[in-house]
C-alpha positions in Angstrom: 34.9 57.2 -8.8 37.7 57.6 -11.2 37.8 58.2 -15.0 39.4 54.8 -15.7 36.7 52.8 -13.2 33.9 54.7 -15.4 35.7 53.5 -18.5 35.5 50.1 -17.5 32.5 50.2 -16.1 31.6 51.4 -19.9 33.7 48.7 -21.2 31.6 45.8 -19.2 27.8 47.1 -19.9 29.1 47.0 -24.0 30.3 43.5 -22.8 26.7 42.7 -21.2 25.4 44.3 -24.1 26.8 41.7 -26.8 26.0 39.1 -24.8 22.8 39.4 -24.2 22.2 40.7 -27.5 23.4 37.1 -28.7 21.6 35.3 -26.1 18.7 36.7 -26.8 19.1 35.7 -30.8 19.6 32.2 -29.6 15.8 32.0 -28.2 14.0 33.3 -30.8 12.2 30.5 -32.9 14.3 29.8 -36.2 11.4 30.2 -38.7 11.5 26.8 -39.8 9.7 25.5 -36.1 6.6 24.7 -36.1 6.1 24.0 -32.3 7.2 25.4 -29.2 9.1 24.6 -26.4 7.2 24.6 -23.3 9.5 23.5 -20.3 8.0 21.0 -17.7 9.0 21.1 -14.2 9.8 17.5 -13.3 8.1 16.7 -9.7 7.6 13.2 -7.9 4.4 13.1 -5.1 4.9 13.2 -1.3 4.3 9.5 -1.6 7.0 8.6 -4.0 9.0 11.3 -1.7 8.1 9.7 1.7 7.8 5.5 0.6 10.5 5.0 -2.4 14.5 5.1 -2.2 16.6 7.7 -3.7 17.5 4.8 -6.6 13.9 4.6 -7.5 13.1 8.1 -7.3 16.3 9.0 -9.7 15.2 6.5 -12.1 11.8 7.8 -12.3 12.7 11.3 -12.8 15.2 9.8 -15.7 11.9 8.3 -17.5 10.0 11.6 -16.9 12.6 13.3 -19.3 13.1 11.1 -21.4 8.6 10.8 -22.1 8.8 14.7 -21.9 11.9 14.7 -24.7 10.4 12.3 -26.7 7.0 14.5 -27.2 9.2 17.5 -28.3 9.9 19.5 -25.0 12.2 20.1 -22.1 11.7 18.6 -18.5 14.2 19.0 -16.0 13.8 20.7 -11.8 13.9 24.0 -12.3 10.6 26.0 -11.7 8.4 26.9 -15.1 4.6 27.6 -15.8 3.4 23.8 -16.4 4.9 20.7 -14.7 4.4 16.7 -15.1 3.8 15.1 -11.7 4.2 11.2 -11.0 3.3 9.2 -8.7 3.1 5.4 -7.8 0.6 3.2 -5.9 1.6 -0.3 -5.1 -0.8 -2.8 -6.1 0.5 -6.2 -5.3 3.6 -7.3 -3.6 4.9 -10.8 -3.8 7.8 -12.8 -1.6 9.4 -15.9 -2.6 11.7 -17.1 -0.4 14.8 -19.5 -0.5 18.2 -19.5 -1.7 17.5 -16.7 -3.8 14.8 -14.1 -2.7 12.4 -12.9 -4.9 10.5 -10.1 -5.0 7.8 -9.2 -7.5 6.0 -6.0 -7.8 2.7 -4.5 -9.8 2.7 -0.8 -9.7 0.4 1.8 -10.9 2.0 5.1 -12.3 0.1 8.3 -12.2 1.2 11.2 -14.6 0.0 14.2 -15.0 1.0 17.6 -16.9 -0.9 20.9 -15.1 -0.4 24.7 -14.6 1.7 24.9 -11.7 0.8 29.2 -11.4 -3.2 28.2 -11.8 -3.4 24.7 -10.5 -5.1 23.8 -14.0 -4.7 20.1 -15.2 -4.7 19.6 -18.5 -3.7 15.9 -18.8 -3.9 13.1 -16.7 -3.5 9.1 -17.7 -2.0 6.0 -15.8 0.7 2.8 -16.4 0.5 -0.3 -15.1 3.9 -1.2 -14.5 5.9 -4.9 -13.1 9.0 -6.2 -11.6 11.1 -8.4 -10.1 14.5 -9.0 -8.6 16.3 -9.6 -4.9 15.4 -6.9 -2.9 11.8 -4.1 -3.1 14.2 -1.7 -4.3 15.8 -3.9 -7.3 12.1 -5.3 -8.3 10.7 -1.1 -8.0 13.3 0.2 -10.4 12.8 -3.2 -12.6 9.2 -1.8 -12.8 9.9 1.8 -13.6 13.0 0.7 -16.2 9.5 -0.9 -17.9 8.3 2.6 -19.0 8.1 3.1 -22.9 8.3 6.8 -23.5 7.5 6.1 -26.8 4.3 4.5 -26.1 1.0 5.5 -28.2 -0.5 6.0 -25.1 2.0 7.9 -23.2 2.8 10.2 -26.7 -1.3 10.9 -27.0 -1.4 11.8 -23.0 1.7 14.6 -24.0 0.0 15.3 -27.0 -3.4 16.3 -25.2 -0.7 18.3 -22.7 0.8 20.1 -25.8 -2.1 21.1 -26.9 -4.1 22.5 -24.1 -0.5 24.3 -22.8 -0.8 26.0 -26.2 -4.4 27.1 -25.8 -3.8 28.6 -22.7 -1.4 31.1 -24.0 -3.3 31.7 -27.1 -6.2 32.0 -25.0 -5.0 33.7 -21.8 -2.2 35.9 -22.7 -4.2 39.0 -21.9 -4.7 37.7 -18.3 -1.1 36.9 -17.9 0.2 40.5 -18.3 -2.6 41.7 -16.6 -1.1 39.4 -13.8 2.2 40.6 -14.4 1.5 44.2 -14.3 -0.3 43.8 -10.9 2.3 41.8 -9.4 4.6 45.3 -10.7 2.4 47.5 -8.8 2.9 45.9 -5.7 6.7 45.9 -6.6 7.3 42.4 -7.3 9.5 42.5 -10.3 10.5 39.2 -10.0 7.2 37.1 -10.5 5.9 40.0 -13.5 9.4 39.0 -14.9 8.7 35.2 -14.7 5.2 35.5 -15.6 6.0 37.4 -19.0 9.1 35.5 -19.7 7.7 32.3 -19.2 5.3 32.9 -22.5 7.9 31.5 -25.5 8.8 34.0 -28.5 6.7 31.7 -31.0 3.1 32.2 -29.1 1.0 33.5 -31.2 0.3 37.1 -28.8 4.2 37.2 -28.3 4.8 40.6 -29.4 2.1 41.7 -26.5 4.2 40.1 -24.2 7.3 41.7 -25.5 5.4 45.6 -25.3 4.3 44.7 -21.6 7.9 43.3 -20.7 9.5 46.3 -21.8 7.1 48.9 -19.9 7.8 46.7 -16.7 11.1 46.8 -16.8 11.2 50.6 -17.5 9.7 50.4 -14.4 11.9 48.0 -12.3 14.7 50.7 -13.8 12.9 53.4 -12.4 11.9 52.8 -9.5 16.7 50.7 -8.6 18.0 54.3 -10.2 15.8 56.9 -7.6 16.6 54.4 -4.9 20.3 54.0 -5.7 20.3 58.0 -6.4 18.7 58.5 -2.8 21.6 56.2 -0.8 23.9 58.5 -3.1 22.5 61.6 -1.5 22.6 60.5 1.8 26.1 59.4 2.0 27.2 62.4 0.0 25.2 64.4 2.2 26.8 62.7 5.5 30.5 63.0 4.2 31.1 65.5 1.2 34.5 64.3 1.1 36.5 61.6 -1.1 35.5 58.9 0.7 31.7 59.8 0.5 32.0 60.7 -3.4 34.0 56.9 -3.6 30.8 55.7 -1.8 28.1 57.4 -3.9 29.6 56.6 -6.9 29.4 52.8 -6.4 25.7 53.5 -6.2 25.4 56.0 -9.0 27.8 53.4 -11.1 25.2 50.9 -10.5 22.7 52.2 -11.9 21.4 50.7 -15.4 21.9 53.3 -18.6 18.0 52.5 -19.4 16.5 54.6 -16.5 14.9 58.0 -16.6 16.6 59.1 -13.9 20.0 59.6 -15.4 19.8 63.4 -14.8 19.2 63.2 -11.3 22.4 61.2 -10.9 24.2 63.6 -13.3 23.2 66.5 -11.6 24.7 64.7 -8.6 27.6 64.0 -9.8 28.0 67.1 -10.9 28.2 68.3 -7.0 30.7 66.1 -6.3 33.0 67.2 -9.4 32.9 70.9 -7.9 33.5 70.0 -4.7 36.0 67.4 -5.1 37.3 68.0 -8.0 37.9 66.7 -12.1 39.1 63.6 -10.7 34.9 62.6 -10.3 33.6 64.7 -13.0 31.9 61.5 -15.4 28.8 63.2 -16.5 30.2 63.7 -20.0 31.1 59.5 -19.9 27.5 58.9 -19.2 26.3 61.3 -21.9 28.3 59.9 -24.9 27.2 56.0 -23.4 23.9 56.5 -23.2 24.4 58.0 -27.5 26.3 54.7 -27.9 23.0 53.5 -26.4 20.7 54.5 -28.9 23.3 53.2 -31.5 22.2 50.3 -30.8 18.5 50.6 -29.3 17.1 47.3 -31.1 19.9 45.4 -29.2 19.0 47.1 -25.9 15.4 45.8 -26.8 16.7 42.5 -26.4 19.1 43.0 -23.7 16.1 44.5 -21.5 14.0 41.3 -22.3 17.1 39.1 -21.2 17.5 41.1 -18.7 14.1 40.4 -17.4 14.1 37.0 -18.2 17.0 36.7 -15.5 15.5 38.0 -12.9 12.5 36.1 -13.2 14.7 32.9 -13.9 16.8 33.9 -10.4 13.5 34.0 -8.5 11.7 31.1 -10.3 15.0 28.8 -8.8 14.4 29.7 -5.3 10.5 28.5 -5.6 9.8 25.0 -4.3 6.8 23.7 -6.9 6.5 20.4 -4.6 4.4 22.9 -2.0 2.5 24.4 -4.7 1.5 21.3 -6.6 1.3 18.5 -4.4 -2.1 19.0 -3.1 -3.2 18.4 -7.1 -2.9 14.2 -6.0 -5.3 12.2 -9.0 -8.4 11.1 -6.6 -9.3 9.2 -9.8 -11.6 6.9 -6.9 -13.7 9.9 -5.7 -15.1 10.7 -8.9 -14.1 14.0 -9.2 -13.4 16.0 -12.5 -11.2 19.3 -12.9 -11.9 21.8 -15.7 -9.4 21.6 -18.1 -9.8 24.3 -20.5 -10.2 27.7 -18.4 -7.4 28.5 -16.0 -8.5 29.6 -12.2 -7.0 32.0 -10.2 -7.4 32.3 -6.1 -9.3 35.7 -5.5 -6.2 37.6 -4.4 -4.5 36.9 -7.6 -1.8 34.7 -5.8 -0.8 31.4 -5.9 -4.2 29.4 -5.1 -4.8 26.1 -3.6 -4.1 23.3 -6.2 -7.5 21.5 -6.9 -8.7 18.1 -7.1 -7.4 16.2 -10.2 -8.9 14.8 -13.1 -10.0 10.8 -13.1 -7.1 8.3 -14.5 -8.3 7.8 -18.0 
């Protein structure tokens, strides 16, 4: 690797470094908010899924955000910690036939707000819902087009969502980066990240959060710099030429300024420069970054957070929380009642089985 590739490989981690310096700036609660903002991930039942058309099932998801932006949070697709789940039963259906056609439909919709990593509920209420026009399809999104997110009823049921979402991390925040730091022992980076980052700036045991996300990612560091050091070696090893020292140093260039491993890569380099020559000598580049580094070391706090956030972000969007939530169906007719309050885990710490819902209140 040449002088001028370390230079601008300088040049883009002080690029990633204002960045996420500012994007990390932009999440922190102004002090002026009172509330967080606790992300729902929007999900329809298997039944909606298997019995209504795309039309209907768009417009329902449209209504979802607009009750979940009308109580003062986000809902949208994308995997989080809590969702809001919907589903509709079909009460009555009604034919009139002629010159016109007209069908007429009573629906019942079930919503629900829950803890898509514990399988807690923590709300549960239902609409009944009517509509008409010439086809099923017309008279199902007439019905759904009746939902008032600004209903007493539906602004209580998020209300009682709110408030229990903001009890469990008050309440639970200690078991949460207990969570995340086994998930780290067993090398899976990805859920401690999502775990930790989930938790918003403004919870009350934030700066907990924060101590643990930094000593995991030290970690995650760690653990990519003597694994991109080792493939170094061995293609060094293998080659000891120009070619093998261009190879290695796409590894060593990899690695992230944070680790503690930084000598062992200098100390390779510094093989390379003897053997090869000036041309690959960059140990004196990575000294004077890593003082440019600690210049700056309440930026890099943030950076490493956003960092983290990203990778559990990346991993979160490949999850599918459909197959983790849909066995949580309200059995509202079996009489059954979920504990709201305490969180549950399965007894290998995973993901456990969803449990039965709470009644329709």
């Amino acid at each position: 690797m040449t002088r001028n590739q370390i230079t601008r490989k300088r040049r883009w981690w002080n690029a990633v470094l204002t960045a996420a310096a500012v994007v990390a700036l932009s999440v922190l609660p102004a002090s002026a908010q009172d509330e967080c903002d606790y992300p729902l991930t929007i999900v329809l039942s298997d039944q909606v899924a298997a019995n209504t058309s795309v039309t209907v099932q768009t417009q329902l998801e449209s209504k979802l955000r607009q009750i979940v932006t009308h109580s003062g949070m986000t809902g949208g697709t994308r995997f989080s910690n809590f969702f809001i789940s919907a589903n509709l039963t079909e009460g009555s259906k009604n034919l009139t036939s002629g010159l016109r056609p007209l069908v007429t439909v009573s629906l019942d919709l079930e919503l629900s707000v829950g803890n898509t990593m514990t399988g807690d509920r923590y709300a549960a209420t239902s609409v009944r819902l009517s509509g008409a026009g010439p086809s099923e399809v017309r008279a199902y999104v007439a019905a759904v087009s009746g939902v008032n997110a600004g209903s007493p009823q539906l602004q209580q049921f998020m209300k009682t969502a709110r408030q229990r979402i903001k009890r469990y991390y008050d309440t639970q925040t200690s078991d949460i980066i207990k969570r995340a730091r086994d998930f780290a022992v067993k090398q899976q980076f990805d859920e401690a990240f999502f775990l930790l980052t989930s938790v918003p700036a403004c919870s009350s045991n934030y700066a907990d959060v924060e101590i643990a996300t930094l000593g995991i990612f030290q970690q995650y560091v760690d653990l990519d710099c003597s694994q991109k050091v080792a493939k170094a070696r061995a293609v060094w090893a293998a080659g000891q030429d120009r070619e093998a020292a261009k190879q290695a140093g796409a590894y060593l260039a990899a690695i992230n300024p944070a680790s503690s491993c930084t000598e062992d890569a200098q100390a390779l380099i510094a093989q390379m420069s003897e053997r090869i020559g000036e041309e690959w000598e960059w140990a004196k580049d990575l000294k004077e970054f890593g003082k440019e580094m600690a210049l700056h070391e309440v930026d890099i706090r943030k950076m490493r957070i956003e960092a983290a956030r990203a990778i559990g972000e990346a991993w979160a969007n490949n999850q599918q929380p459909g197959v983790l939530i849909q066995n949580q169906k309200m059995e509202s007719s079996k009489g059954g009642r979920q504990q709201m309050d305490q969180p549950r885990q399965s007894p290998d710490g995973g993901l456990p089985t969803a449990p039965a819902a709470d009644p329709i209140q």
